[in-house]
DSSP file (Angstrom, degrees, kcal/mol; ACC not computed):
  #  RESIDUE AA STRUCTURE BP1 BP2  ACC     N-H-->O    O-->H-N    N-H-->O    O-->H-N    TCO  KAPPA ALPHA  PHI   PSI    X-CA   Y-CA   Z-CA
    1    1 A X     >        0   0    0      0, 0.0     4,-1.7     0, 0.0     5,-0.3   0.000 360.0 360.0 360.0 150.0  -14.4   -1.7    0.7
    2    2 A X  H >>  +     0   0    0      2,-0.2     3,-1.8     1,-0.2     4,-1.2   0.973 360.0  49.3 -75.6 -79.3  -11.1   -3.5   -0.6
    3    3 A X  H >> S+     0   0    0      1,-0.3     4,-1.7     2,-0.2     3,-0.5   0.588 106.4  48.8 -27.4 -77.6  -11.8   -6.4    1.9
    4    4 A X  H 34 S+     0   0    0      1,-0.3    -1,-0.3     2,-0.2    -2,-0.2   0.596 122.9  37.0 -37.7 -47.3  -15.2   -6.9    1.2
    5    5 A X  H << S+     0   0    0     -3,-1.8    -1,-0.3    -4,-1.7    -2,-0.2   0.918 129.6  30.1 -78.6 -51.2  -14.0   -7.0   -3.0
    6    6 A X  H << S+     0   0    0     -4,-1.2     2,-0.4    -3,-0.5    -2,-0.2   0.243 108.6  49.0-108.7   4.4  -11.1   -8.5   -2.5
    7    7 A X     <  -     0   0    0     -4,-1.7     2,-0.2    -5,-0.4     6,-0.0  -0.994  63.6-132.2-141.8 149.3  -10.6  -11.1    0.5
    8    8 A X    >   -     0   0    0     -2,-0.4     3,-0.6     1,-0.1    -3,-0.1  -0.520  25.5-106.6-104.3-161.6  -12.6  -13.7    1.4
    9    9 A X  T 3  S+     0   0    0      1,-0.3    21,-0.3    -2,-0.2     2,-0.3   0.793 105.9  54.8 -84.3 -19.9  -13.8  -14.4    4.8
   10   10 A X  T 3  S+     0   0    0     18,-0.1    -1,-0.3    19,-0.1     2,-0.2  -0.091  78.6  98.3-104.6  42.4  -11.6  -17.4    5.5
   11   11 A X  S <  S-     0   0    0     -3,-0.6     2,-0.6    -2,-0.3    19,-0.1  -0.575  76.6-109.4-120.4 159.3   -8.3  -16.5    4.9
   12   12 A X        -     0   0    0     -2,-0.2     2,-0.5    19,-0.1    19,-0.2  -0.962  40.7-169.3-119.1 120.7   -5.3  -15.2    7.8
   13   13 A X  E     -a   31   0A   0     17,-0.9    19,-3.1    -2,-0.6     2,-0.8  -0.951   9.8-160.0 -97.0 114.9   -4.8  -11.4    7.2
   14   14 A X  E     +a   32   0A   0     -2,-0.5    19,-0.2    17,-0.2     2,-0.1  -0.747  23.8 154.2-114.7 116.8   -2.1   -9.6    8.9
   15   15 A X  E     -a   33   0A   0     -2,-0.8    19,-1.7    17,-0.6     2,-0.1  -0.460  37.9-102.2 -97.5 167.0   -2.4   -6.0    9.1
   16   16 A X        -     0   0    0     17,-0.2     5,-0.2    -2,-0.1    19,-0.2  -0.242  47.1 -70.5 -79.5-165.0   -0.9   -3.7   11.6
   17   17 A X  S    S+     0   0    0     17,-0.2    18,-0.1    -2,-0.1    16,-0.1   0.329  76.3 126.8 -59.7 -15.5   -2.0   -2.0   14.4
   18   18 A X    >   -     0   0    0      1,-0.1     3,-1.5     2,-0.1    -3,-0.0  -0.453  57.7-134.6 -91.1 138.4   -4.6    0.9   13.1
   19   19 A X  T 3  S+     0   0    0      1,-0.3     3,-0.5     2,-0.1    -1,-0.1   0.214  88.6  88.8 -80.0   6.0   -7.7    0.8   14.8
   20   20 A X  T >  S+     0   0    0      1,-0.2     3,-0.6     2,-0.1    -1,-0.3   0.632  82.1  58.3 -29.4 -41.0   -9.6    1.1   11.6
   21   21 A X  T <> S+     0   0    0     -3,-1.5     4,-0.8     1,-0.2     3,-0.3   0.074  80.6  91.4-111.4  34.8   -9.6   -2.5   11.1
   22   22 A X  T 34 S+     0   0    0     -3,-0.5    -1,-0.2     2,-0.2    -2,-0.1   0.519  82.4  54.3 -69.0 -19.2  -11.4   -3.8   14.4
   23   23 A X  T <4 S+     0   0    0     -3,-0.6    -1,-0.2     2,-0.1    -2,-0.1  -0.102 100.4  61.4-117.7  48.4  -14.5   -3.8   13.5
   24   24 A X  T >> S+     0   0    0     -3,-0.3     2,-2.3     4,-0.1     3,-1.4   0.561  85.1  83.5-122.9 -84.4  -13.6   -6.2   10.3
   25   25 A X  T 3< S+     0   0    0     -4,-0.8     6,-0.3     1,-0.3    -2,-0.1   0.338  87.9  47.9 -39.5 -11.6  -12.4   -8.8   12.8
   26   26 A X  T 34 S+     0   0    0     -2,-2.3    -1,-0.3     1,-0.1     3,-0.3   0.887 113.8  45.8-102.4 -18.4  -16.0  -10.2   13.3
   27   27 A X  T <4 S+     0   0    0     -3,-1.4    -2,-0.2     1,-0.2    -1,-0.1   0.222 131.1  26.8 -51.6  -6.1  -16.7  -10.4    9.4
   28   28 A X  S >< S-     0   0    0     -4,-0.7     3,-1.7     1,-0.1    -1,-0.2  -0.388  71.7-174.5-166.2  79.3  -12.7  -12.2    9.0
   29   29 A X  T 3  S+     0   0    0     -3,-0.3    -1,-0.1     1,-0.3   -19,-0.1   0.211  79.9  66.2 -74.8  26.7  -12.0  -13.9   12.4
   30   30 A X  T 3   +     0   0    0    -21,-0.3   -17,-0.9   -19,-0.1     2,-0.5   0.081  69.3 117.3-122.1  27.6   -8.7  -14.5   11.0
   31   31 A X  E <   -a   13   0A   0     -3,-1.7     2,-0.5    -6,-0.3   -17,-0.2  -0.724  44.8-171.7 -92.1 138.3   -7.6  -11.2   10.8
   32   32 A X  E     -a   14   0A   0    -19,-3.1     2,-1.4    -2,-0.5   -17,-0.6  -0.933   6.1-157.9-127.2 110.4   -4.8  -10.7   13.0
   33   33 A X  E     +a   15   0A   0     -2,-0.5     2,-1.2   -19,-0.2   -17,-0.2  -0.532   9.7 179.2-112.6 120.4   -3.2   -7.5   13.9
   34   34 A X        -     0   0    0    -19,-1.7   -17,-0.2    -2,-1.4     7,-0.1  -0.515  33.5 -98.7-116.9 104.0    0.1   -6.8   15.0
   35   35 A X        -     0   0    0     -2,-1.2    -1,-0.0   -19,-0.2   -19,-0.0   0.307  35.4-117.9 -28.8 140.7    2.1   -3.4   16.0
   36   36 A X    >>> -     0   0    0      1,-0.1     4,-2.0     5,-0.1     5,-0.8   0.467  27.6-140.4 -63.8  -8.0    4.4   -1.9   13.5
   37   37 A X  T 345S-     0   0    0      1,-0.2    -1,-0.1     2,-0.2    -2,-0.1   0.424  70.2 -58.1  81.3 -35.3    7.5   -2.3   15.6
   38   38 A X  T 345S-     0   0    0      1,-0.0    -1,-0.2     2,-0.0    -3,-0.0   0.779 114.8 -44.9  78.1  36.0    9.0    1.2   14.4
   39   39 A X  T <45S+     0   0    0     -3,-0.5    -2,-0.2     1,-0.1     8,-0.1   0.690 119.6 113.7  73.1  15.9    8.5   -0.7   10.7
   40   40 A X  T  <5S+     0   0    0     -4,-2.0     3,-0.3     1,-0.1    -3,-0.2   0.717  75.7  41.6 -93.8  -3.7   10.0   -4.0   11.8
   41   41 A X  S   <S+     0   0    0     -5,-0.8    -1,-0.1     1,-0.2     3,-0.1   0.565 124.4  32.2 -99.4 -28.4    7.1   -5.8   11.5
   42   42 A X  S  > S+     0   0    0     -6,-0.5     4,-1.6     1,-0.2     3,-0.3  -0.349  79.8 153.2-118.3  57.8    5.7   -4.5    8.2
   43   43 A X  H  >  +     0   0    0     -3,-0.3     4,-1.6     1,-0.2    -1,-0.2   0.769  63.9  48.5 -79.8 -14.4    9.2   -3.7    6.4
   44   44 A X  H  > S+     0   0    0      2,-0.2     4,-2.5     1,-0.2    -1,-0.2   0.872 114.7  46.0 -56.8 -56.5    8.6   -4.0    2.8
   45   45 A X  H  > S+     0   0    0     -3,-0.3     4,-2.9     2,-0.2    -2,-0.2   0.965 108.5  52.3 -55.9 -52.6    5.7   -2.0    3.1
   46   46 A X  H  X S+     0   0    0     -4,-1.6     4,-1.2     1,-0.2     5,-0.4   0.914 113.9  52.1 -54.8 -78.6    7.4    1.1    5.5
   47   47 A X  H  X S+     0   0    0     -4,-1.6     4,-4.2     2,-0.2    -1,-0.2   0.695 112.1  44.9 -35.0 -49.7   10.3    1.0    2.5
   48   48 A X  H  X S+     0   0    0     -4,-2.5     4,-3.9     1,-0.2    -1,-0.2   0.997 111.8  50.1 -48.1 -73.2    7.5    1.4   -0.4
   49   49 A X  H >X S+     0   0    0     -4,-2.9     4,-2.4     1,-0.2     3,-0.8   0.887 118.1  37.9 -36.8 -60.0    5.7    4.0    1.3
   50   50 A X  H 3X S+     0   0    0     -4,-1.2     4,-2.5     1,-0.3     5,-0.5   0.903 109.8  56.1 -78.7 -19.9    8.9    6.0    1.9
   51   51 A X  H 3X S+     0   0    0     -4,-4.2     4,-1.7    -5,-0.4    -1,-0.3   0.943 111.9  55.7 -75.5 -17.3   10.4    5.2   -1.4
   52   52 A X  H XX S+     0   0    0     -4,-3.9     3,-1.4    -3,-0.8     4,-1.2   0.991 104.2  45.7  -6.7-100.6    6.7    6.8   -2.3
   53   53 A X  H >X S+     0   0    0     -4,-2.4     4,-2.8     1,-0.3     3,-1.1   0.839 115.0  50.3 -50.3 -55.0    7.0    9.9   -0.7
   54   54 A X  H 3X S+     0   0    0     -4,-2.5     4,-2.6     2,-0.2    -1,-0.3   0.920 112.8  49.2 -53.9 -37.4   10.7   10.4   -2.2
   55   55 A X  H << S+     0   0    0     -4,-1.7     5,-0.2    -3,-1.4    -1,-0.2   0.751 111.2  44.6 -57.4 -31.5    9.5    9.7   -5.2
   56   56 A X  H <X S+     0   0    0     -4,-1.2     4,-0.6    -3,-1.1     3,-0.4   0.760 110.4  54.1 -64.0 -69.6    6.8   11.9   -5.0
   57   57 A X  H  < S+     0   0    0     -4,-2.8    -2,-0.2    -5,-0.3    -3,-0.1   0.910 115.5  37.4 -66.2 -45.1    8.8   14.8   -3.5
   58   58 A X  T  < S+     0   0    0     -4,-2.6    -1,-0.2    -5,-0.3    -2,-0.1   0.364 116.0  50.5-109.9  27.9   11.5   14.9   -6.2
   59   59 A X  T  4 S+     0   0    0     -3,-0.4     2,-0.4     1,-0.2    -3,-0.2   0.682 116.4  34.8 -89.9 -75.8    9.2   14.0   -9.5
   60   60 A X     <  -     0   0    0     -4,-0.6    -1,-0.2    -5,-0.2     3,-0.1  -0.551  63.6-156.9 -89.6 145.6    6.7   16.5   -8.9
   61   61 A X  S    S+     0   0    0     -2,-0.4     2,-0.4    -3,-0.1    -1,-0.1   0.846  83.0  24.1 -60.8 -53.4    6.9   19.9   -7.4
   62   62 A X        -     0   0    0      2,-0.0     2,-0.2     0, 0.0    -1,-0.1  -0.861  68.2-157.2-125.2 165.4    3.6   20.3   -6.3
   63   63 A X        -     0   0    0     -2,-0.4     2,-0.3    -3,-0.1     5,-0.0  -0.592   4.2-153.1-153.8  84.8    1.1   17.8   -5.4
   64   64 A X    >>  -     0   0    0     -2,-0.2     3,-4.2     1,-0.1     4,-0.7  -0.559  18.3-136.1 -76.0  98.4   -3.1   18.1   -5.4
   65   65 A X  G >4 S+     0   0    0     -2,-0.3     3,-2.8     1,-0.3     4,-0.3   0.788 103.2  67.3  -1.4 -74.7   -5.3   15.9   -3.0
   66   66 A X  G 34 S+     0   0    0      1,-0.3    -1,-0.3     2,-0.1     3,-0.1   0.567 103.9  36.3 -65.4  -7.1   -7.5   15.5   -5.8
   67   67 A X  G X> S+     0   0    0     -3,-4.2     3,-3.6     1,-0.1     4,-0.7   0.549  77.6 117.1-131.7  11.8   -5.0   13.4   -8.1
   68   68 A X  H <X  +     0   0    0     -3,-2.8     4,-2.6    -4,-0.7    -2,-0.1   0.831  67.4  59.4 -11.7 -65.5   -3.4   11.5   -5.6
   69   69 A X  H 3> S+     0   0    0     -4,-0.3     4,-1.2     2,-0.2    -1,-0.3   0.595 102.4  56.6 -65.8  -4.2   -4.6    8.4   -6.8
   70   70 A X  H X> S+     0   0    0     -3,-3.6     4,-2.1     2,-0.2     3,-1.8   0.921 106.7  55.0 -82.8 -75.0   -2.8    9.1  -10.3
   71   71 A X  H 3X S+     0   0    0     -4,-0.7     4,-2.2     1,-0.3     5,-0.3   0.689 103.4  44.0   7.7 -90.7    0.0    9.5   -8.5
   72   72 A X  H 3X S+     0   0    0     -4,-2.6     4,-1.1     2,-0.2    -1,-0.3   0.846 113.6  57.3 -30.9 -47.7    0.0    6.4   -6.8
   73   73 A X  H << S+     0   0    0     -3,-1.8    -2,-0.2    -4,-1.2    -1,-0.2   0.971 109.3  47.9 -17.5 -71.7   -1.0    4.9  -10.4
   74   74 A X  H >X S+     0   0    0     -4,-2.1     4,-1.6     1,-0.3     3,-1.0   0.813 109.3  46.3 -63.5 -38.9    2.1    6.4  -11.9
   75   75 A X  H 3< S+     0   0    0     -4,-2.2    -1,-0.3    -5,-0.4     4,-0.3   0.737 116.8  44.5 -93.1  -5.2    4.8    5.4   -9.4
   76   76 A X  T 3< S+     0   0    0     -4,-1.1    -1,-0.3    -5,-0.3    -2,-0.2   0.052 114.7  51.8-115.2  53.0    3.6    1.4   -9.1
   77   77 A X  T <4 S+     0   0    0     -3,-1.0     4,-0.4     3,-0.0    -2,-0.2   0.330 112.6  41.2 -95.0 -29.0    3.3    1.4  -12.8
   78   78 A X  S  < S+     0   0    0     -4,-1.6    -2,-0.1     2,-0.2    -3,-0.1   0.748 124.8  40.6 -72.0 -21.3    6.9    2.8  -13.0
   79   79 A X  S >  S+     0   0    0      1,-0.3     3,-1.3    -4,-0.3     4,-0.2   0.867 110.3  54.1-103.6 -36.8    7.8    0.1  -10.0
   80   80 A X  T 3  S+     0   0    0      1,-0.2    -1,-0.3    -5,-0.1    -2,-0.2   0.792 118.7  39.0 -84.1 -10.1    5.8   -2.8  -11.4
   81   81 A X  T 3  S+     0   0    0     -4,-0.4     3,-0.4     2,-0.1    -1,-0.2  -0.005  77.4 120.4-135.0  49.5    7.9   -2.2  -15.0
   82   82 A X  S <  S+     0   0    0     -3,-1.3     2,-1.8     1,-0.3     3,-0.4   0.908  78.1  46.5 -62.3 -87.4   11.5   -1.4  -13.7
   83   83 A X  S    S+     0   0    0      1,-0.3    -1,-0.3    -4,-0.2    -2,-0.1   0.058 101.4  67.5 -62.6  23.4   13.0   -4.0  -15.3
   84   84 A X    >   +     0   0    0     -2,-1.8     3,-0.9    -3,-0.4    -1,-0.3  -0.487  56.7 144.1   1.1  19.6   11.3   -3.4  -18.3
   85   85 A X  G >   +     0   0    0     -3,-0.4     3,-1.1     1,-0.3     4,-0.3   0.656  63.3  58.3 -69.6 -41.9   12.9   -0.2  -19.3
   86   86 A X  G 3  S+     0   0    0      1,-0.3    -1,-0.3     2,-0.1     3,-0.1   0.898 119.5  31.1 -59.7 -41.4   13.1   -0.7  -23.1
   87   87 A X  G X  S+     0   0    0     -3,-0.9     3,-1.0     1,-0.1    -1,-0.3  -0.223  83.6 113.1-116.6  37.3    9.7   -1.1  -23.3
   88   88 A X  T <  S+     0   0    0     -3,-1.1    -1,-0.1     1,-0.2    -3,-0.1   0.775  86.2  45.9 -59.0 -33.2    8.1    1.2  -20.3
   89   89 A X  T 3         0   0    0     -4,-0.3    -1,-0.2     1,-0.2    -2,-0.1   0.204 360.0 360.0 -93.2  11.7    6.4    3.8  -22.5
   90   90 A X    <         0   0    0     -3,-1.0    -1,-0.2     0, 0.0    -2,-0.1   0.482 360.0 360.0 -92.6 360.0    4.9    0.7  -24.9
């Protein structure tokens, strides 16, 4: 699990609302969860995700569970070297 790899126990996490992450809270009693607001709480993220899904929608045509996660690769390797345009394909 991406906690477990990647956070340690003593840290303050704030996630939203999904009820996924409740039974984490006695393994990271500084996890803190707070409703999404209608995206006002988390906005950076709600903006990613949608600039996602557009991204998504008008690259590819069709779109397969199974490679999802390339996808996802491909659009925060394009996003993590926007300003980098000369050399994006290096």
């Amino acid at each position: 699990m991406i906690f477990d790899t990647h956070i340690k126990e003593d840290p303050f996490v704030v996630s939203d609302g999904w009820s996924g992450y409740k039974p984490l809270k006695g393994e990271f009693p500084n996890l803190t969860q707070r409703l999404s607001n209608n995206g006002e709480n988390f906005k950076m993220l709600h903006i990613q995700i949608r600039n996602f899904k557009n991204w998504l929608r008008g690259m590819h045509s069709y779109c397969n569970k199974e490679y999802l996660q390339k996808y996802i690769n491909e659009y925060f390797f394009r996003f993590n070297r926007r300003n980098h345009r000369v050399s994006i394909l290096d």
